[in-house]
N, C-alpha and C positions, 0 to 999 in steps of 0.2 A: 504494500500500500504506500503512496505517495505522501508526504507529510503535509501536515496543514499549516498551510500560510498564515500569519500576523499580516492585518490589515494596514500595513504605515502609516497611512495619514490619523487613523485611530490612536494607535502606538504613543505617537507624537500627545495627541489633545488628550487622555485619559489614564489615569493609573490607578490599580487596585487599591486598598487598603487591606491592613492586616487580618481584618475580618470578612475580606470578599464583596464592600462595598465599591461603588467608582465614582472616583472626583476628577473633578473638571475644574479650568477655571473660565471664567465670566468671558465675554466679548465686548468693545466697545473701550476697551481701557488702555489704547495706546494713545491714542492723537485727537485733535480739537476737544482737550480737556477743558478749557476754559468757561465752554455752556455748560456743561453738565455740573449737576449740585454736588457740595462734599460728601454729601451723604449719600449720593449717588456711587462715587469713587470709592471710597471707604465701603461700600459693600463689592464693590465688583473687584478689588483687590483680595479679598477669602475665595477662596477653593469650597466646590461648590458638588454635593452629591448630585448623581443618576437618580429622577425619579425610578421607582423600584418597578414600572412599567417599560421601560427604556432600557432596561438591564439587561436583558435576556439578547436584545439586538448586540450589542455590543459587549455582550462575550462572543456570541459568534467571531464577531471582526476580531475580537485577539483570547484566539485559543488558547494561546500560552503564558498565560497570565502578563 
């Protein structure tokens, strides 16, 4: 049997946690900061879970933890 591919672009934007959850971080948080609220920025800076609907997709894309 051929082995299963890790999906890279995934790879890149997600990583497991010790427990099998997956975090992400936020978008929107590189450039024309100046509109955007502090409180705005200040949440999009935290690493941000997989709704638990959304999970299942993206084990597929990375098999290998």
């Amino acid at each position: 049997m051929p082995k299963i591919k890790t999906n890279r672009a995934a790879a890149k934007r997600f990583k497991k946690t010790a427990s099998g959850k997956i975090v992400y971080r936020k978008s929107f948080a590189n450039h024309i900061l100046t509109k955007k609220t502090t409180k705005r920025k200040r949440a999009l800076r935290k690493a941000h879970l997989i709704a638990k609907s959304d999970r299942r997709e993206i084990k597929l894309l990375l098999p290998n933890g």
